[in-house]
N, C-alpha and C positions, 0 to 999 in steps of 0.2 A: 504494500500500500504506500503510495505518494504521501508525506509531509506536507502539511497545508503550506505555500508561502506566504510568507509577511506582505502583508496589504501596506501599498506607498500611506502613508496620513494624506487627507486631501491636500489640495493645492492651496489653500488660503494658511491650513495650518503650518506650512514649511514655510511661505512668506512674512505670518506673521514672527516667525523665530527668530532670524537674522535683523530683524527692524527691533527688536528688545533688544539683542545682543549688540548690534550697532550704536542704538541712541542710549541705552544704558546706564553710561560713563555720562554723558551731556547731559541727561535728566540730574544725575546723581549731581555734576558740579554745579549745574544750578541750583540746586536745592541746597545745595552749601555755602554759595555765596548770597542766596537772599536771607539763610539766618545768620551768618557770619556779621550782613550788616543791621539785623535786627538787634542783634546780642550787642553792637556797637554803640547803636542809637539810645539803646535803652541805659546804657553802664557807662553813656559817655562822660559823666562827670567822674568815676572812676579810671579811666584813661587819663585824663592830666595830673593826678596822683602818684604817675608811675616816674613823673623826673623823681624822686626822691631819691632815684635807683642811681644815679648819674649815669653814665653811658649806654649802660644796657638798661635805661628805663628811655632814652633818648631811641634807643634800636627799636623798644618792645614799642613805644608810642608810634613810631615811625609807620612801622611794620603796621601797628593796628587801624590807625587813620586812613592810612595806601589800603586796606583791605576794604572800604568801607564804599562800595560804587552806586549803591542806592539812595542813602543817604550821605551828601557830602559833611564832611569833618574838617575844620580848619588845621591840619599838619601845623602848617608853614606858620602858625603863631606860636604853639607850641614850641618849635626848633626855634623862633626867633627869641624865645623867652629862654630856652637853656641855652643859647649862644648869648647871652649874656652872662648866664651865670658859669659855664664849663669853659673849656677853648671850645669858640666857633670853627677852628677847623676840625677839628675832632665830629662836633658836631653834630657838621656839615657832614662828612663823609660816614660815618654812621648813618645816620639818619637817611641818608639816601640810598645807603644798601637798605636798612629796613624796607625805607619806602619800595622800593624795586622789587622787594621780594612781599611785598603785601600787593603791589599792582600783578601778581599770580592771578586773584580772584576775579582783575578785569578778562586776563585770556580767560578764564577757566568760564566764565559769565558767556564769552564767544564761542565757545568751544561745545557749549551744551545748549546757547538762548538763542539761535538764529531769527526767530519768529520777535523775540524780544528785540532785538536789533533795528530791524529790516525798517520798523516802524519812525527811528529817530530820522529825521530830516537830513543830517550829515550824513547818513549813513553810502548812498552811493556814492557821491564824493570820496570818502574817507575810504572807499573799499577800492577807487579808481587810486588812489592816492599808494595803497599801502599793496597794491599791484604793481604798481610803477616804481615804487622809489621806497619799500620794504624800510630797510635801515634806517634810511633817512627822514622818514616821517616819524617813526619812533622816536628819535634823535631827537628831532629839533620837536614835539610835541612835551617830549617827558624836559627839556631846558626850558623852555619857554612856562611860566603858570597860568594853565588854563584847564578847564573840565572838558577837553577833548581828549585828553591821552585814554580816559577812561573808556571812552570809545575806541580810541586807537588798539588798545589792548583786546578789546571784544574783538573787535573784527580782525585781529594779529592770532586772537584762535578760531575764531572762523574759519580762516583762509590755511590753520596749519601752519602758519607761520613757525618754527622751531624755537621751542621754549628757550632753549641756550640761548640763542643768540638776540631773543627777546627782552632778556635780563641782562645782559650782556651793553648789550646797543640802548637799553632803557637807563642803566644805573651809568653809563656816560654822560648821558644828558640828564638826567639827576642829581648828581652827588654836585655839580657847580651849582644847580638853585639850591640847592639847601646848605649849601656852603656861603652862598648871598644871602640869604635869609637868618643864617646863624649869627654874621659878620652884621648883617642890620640890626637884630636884636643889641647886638654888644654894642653898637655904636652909639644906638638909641640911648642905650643906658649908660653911657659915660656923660651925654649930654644932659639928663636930669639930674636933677639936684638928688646927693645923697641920703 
């Protein structure tokens, strides 16, 4: 007597396998970066508590502010307030490795929220842009202060962009604004009165 063979599963059921297994990862880092920046908004007066730490409360702040893409968090007073009390260039260069490595949540935001994107008005633009000239949009978006890098970052994992060189080419143009902004702080506060 013949062994029954194995019956293929229908055709929607093999389709829908590879569409979990695919979006998976992008569901998951979405859902990590919209609590990531809940848990920021709600604790944020506990984030300026953390200079107490000096450098590594300068990193951990750095880090946690750059993590925050839903709701913005002013960084850049913070560093300018412990670049008066630390060395500004310490910092500065601190703080913008944190920051570099907390703008992770903007790829990762890209990387899983295509639909969430698609919707922002720069977004073709920035997707012509970071087609063309990859590095250098990174560059001069993460030097420059402005609330576009954050998009930059979405659509840098959109498009797959290589996280290395993401971080890489981002904390270039990073670590000199908050190296200006450390150096402002300190400057600021030798001009007030004691």
């Amino acid at each position: 007597m013949k062994t029954p063979s194995k019956i293929a599963p229908p055709k929607e059921q093999t389709e829908r396998r590879p569409w979990l297994k695919e979006h998976y990862l992008k569901i998951l880092a979405l859902v990590f970066v919209i609590a990531l920046s809940a848990v920021i908004f709600i604790y944020r007066d506990k984030v300026t508590e953390l200079g107490i730490y000096g450098y590594l409360g300068v990193f951990v702040i750095s880090l946690i502010t750059s993590s925050s893409i839903v709701v913005p968090v002013p960084g850049w007073i913070l560093i300018a307030t412990l670049g008066a009390i630390l060395n500004p260039f310490l910092v500065g260069v601190i703080s913008g490795i944190g920051g570099t490595l907390g703008e992770i949540t903007g790829y990762l935001f890209g990387y899983g929220g295509r639909i969430a994107i698609e919707n922002i008005s720069m977004y073709s633009r920035m997707v012509e842009w970071m087609k063309r000239w990859g590095s250098l949009t990174i560059f001069v978006l993460a030097l420059i202060p402005n609330p576009l890098f954050d998009i930059a970052g979405a659509i840098a994992g959109l498009l797959r962009f290589p996280l290395w060189k993401f971080l890489l080419v981002g904390a270039a143009g990073r670590i000199p604004k908050h190296i200006f902004f450390a150096y402002s702080g300190a400057w600021v506060s030798h001009l007030l009165p004691p």
